[in-house]
C-alpha positions as CSV (number, residue, x, y, z in Angstrom):
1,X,7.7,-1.2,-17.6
2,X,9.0,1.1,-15.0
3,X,8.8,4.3,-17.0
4,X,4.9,3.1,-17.8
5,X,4.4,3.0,-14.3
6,X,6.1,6.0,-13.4
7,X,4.2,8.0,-16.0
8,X,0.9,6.2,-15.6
9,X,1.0,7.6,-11.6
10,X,2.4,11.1,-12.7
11,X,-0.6,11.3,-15.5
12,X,-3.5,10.4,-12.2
13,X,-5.2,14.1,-11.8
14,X,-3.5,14.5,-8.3
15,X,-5.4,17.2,-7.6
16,X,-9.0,15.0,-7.6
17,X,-7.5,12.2,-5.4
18,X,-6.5,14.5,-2.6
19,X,-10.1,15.8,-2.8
20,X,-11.0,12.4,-2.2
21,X,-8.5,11.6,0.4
22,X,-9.5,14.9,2.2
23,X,-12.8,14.0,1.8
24,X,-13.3,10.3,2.8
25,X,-9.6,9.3,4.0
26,X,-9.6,7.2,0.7
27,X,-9.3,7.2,-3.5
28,X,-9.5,5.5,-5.7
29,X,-7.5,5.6,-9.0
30,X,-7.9,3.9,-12.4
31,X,-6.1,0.9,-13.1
32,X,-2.5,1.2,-13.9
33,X,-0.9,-2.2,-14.2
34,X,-1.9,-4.4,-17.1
35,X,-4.4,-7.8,-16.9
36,X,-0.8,-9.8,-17.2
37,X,1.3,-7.4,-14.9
38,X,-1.7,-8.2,-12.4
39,X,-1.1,-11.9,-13.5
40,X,2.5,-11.9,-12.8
41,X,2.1,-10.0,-9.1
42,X,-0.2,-12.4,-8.4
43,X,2.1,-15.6,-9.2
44,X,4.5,-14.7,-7.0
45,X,2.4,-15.4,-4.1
46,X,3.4,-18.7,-4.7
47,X,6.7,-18.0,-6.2
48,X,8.1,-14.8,-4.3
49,X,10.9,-14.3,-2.3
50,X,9.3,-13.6,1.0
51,X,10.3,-12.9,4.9
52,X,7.6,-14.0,6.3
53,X,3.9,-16.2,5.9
54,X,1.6,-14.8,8.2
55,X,-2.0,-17.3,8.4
56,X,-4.9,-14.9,9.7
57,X,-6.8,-16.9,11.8
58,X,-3.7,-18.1,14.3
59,X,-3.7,-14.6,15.1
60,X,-7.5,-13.7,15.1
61,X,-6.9,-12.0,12.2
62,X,-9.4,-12.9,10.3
63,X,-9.0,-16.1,7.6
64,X,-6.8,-16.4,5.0
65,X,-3.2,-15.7,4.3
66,X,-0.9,-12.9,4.0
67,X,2.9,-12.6,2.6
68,X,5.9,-10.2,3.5
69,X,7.6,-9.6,0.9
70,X,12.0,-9.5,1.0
71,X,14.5,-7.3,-0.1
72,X,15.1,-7.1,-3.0
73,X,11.5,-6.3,-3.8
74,X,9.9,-7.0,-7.1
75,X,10.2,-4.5,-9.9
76,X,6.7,-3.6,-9.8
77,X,6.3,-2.9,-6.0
78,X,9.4,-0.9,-5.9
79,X,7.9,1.3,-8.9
80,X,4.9,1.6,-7.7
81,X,5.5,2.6,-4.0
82,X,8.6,5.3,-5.6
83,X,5.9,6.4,-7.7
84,X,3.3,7.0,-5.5
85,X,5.1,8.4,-2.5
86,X,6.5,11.4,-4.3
87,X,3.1,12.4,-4.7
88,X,1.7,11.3,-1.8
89,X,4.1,13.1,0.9
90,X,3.1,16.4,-0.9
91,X,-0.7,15.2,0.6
92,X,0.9,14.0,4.1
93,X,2.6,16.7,4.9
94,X,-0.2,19.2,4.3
95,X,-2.0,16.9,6.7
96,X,0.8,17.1,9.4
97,X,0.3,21.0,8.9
98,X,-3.5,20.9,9.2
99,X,-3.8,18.4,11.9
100,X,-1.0,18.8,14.2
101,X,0.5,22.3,13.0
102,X,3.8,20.4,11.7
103,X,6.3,21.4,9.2
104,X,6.5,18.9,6.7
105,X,7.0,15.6,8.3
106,X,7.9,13.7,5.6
107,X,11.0,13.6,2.8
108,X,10.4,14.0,-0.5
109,X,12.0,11.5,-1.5
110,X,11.0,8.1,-1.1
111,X,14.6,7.1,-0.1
112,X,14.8,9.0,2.4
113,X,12.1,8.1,4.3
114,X,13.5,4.4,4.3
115,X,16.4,6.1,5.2
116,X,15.0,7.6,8.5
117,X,13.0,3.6,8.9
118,X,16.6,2.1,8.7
119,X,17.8,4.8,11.1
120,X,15.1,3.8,13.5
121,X,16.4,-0.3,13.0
122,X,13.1,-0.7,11.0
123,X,14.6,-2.8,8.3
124,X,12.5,-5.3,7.3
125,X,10.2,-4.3,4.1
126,X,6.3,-4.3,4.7
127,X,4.7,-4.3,1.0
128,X,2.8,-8.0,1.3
129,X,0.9,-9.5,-0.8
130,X,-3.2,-11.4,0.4
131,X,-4.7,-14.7,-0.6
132,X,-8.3,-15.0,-0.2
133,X,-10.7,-18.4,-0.4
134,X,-14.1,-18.4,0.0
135,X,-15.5,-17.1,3.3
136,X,-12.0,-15.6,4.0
137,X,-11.7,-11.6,5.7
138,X,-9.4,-9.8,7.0
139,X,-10.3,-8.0,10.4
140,X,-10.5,-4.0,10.7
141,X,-7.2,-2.4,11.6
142,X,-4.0,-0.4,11.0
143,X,-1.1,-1.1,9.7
144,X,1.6,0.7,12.0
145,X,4.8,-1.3,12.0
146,X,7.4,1.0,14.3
147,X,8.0,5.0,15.5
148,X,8.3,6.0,11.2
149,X,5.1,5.2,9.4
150,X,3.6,7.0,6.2
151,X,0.1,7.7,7.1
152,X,-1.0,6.2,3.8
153,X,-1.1,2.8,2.2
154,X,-1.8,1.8,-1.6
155,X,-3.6,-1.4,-2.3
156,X,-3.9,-2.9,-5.6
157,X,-6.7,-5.7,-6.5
158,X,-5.1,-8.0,-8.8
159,X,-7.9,-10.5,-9.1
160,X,-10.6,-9.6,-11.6
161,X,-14.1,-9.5,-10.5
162,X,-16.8,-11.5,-11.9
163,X,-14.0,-13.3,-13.6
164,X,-11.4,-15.0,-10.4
165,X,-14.2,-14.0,-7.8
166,X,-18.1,-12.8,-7.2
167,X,-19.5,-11.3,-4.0
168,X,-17.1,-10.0,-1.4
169,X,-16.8,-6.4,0.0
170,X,-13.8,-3.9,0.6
171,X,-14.2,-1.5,3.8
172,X,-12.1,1.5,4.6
173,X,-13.0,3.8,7.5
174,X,-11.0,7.1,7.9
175,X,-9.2,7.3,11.1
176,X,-7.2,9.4,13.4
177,X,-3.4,10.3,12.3
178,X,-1.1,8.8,15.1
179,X,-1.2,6.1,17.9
């Protein structure tokens, strides 16, 4: 499974989704995992090993409920975020350039970069996983947790529309780089 994944985010035309991302500050990729690797994430919002439970509205939010997940993370979320970063700090550091006149900010290697977050005493892993009922939303923000960050995030639907839900809506608005 991992080489699948590793290959399926090497095959995406990179090129095309950092037109996007310069573009609108988001894009969008086909689907990578499988309907039953979607299945299995999904299960493990009741069967995971997590750090912490967070329930929206006690902290305004929004409704619904939201899942750290702990070390060691699954398989699939591990992949996935190797996968992606070492294409996606290629895209982040040509923003540090552009925007802020940087060198590259960012290691090339995933690793690394969790490196420098344990360096900094940020230790505690921040993939999470959502659960949605009906009505349920999550307010507008960003996700900053500590002095490293990656200026990107990758989220993955794993319900099927039309099929596990109807309606509902998905916003992104580009916003600044930095506090």
């Amino acid at each position: 499974m991992t080489t699948d994944i590793n290959r399926g985010v090497d095959d995406l035309d990179w090129d095309a989704l950092a037109g996007h991302l310069d573009a609108g500050g988001h894009a969008v990729t086909p689907p990578l995992l499988s309907p039953d690797e979607c299945d299995e994430l999904a299960a493990l919002f009741d069967g995971g090993r997590f750090r912490s439970t967070i329930e929206m509205a006690r902290h305004r939010f929004g409704d619904g409920r939201y899942r750290y997940f702990d070390h060691p993370l699954p398989e699939t979320i591990a992949t996935l975020r190797g996968s992606f970063y070492l294409h996606l700090a290629t895209i982040a550091n040509r923003w540090a350039g552009l925007l802020r006149g940087d060198n590259p900010t960012f290691p090339v290697e995933h690793e690394e970069l969790l490196e420098r977050c344990r360096a900094a005493g940020q230790t505690r892993p921040t993939p999470l996983i959502l659960r949605y009922g009906e009505g349920n939303w999550n307010a507008l923000h960003r996700d900053l947790y500590g002095a490293v960050y990656f200026p990107f995030q990758i989220l993955t639907v794993l319900s099927r529309p039309g099929e596990d839900f109807d309606g509902g809506e998905f916003v992104l608005l580009p916003t600044a780089v930095g506090r």
